[in-house]
VOGU-3710 file (C-alpha; in Angstrom, 3 decimals, decimal comma):
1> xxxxxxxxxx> -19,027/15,125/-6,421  -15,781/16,267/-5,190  -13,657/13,905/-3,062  -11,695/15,114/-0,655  -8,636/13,558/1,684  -10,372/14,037/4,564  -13,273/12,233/2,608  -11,592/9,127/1,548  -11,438/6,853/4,070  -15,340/7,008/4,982
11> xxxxxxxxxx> -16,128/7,250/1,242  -16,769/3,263/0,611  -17,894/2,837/3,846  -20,621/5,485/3,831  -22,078/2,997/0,321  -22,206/0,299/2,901  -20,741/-2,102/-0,017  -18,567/-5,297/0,546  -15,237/-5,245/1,502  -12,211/-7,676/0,370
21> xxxxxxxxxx> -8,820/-8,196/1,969  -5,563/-9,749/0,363  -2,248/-10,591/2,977  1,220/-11,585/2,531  1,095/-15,544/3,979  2,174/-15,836/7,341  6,592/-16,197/7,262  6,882/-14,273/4,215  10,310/-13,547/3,440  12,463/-11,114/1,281
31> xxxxxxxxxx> 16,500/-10,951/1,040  16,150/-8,073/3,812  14,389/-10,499/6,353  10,564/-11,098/7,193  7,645/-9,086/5,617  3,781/-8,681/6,208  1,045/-6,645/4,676  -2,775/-6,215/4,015  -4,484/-4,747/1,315  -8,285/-3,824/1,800
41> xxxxxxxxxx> -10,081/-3,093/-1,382  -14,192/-2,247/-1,626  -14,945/-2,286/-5,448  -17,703/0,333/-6,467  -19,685/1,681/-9,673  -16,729/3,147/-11,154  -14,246/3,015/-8,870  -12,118/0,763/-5,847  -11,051/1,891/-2,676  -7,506/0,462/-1,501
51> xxxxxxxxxx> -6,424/0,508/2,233  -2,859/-0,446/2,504  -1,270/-1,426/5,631  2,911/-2,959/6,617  2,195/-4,678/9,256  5,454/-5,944/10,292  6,883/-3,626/13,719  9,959/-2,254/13,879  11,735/-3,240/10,646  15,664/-3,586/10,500
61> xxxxxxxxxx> 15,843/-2,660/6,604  14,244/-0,511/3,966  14,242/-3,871/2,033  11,096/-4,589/4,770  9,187/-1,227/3,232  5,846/-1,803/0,985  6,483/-0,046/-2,417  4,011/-1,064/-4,392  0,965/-2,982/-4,677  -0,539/-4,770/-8,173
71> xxxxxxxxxx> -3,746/-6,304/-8,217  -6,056/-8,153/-10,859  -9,902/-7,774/-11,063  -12,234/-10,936/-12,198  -13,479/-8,461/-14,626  -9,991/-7,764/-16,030  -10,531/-4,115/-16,575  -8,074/-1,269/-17,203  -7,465/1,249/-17,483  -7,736/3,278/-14,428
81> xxxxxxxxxx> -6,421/6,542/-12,749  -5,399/7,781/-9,526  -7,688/10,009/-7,715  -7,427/11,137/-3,931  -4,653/9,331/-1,679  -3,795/10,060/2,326  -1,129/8,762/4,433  0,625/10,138/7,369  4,151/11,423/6,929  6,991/9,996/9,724
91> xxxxxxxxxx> 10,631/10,756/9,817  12,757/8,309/11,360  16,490/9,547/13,237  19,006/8,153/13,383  18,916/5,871/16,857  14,987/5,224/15,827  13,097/8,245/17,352  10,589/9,347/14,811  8,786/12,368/14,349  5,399/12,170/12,766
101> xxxxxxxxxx> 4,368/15,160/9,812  1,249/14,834/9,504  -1,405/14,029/6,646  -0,623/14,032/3,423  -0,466/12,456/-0,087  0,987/9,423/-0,171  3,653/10,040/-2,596  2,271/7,032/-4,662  1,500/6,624/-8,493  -0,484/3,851/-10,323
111> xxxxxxxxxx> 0,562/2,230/-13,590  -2,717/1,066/-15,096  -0,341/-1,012/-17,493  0,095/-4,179/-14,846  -0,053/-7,396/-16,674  -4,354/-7,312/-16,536  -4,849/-4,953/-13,633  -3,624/-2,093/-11,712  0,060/-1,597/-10,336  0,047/1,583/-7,074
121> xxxxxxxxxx> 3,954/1,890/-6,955  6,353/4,887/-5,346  9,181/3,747/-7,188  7,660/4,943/-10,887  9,069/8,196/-10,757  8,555/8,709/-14,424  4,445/8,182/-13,165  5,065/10,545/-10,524  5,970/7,830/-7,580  8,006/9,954/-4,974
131> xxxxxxxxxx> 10,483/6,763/-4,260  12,809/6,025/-2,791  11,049/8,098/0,222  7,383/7,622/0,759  7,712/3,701/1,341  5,381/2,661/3,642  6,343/1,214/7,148  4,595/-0,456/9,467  5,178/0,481/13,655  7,829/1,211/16,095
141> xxxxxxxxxx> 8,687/-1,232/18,725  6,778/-1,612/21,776  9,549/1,143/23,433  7,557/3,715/20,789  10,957/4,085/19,053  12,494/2,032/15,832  15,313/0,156/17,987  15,935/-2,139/14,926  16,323/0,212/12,494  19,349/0,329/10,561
151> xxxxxxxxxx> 20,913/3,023/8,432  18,589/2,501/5,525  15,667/4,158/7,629  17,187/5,953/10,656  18,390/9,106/9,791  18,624/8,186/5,750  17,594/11,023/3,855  16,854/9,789/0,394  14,202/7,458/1,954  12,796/9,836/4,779
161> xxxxxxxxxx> 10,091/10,511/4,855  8,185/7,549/5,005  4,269/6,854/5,042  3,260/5,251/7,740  0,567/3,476/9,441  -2,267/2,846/6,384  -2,127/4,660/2,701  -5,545/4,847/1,395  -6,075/5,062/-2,581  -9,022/6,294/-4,505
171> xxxxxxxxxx> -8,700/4,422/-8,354  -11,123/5,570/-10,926  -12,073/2,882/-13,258  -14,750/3,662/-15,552  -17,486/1,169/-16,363  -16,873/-1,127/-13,815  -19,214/-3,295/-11,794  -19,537/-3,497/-8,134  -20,190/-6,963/-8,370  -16,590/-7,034/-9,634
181> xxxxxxxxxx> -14,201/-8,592/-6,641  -10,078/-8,879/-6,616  -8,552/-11,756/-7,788  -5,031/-11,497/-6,898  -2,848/-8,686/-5,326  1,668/-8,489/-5,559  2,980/-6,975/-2,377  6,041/-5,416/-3,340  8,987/-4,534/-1,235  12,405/-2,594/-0,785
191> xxxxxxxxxx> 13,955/0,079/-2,717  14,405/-1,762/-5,540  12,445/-2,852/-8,079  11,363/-6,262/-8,665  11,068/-7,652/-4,998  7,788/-9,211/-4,189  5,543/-11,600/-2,431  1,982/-13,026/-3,832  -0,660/-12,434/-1,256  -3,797/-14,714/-0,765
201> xxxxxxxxxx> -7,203/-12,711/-0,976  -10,621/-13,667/0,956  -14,146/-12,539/0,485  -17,320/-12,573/1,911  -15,839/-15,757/4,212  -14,871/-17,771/1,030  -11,489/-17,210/-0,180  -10,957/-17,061/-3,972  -7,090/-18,578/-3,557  -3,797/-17,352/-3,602
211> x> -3,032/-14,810/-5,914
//
């Protein structure tokens, strides 16, 4: 079967099959200032979903910007590769008025070579990540512009555009179970490499600790 954009984000939901969600702790920090994120997975026959979300408003600094996301499963398979992603496209001006483009590929690339799992990254250009632009951001202020934004996202061309609002990932991982569940997830930040937070993933109502 053919999987389109369009078709991704009802694609787990339509198998009616468990979902899992991994966060940043609440006060998570990087050198640029405060962070937040959620990752939604739903692990299939063959294949997990990802649903990635910033979910800090109005961010001062690129440093703030998701670029990446590695994640362990409890059956430790790899590898994996990328099928279908979506995101919307947003441009940010200088002064913080923003001008959305649309839907689109995210931009994104996934190194299946993530110490025992799966790393979806924008700044592996030599994997086809579109970095520095494409980092996600989360929302404008409450004004409906980004007021705090500096000159590392208003008006910066390198890094517009920018996804925005929730990149959703299709990862093909042959033989795997759907009884198989995530058992940690990296959040990583900025334009630089290396700049991360550990997230803490719950399922079903029981949490299966920090990752």
């Amino acid at each position: 079967m053919k999987i389109t954009l369009l078709m991704l984000p009802l694609f787990a939901g339509a198998l009616s099959l468990a979902a899992q969600n991994c966060t940043t702790p609440s006060g998570s920090t990087v050198p640029n200032g405060p962070v937040a994120a959620t990752a939604n997975f739903t692990v299939g026959s063959g294949f997990v979903t990802v649903t990635l979300s910033n979910d800090l408003t109005d961010p001062t600094s690129a440093g703030q910007l998701l670029s990446g996301l590695g994640f362990t499963l409890s059956s430790g398979q790899t590898p994996g590769t990328l099928g279908p992603t979506s995101a919307n496209l947003r441009r940010v001006d200088k002064g913080g008025p923003f001008t959305d483009l649309g839907p689109s590929a995210t931009g994104w690339a996934l190194d299946d070579t993530f110490p025992n799992g799966f790393l979806l990254c924008v700044l592996c250009n030599n994997l086809g990540g579109s970095g520095p632009s494409h980092l996600l951001i989360g929302g404008p202020a409450s004004t409906g512009t980004y007021v705090s934004a500096k000159g590392s996202i208003a008006g910066n061309k390198p890094h517009n555009p920018f996804t925005a609002g929730t990149a959703t990932f299709l990862i093909n991982v042959p033989g795997l179970s759907s009884s198989a569940t995530v058992t940690s997830a990296t959040f990583f930040f900025s334009t630089t490499e290396g700049v991360s937070v550990t997230g803490t993933c719950t399922a079903g109502g029981g949490g299966v600790g920090p990752a």
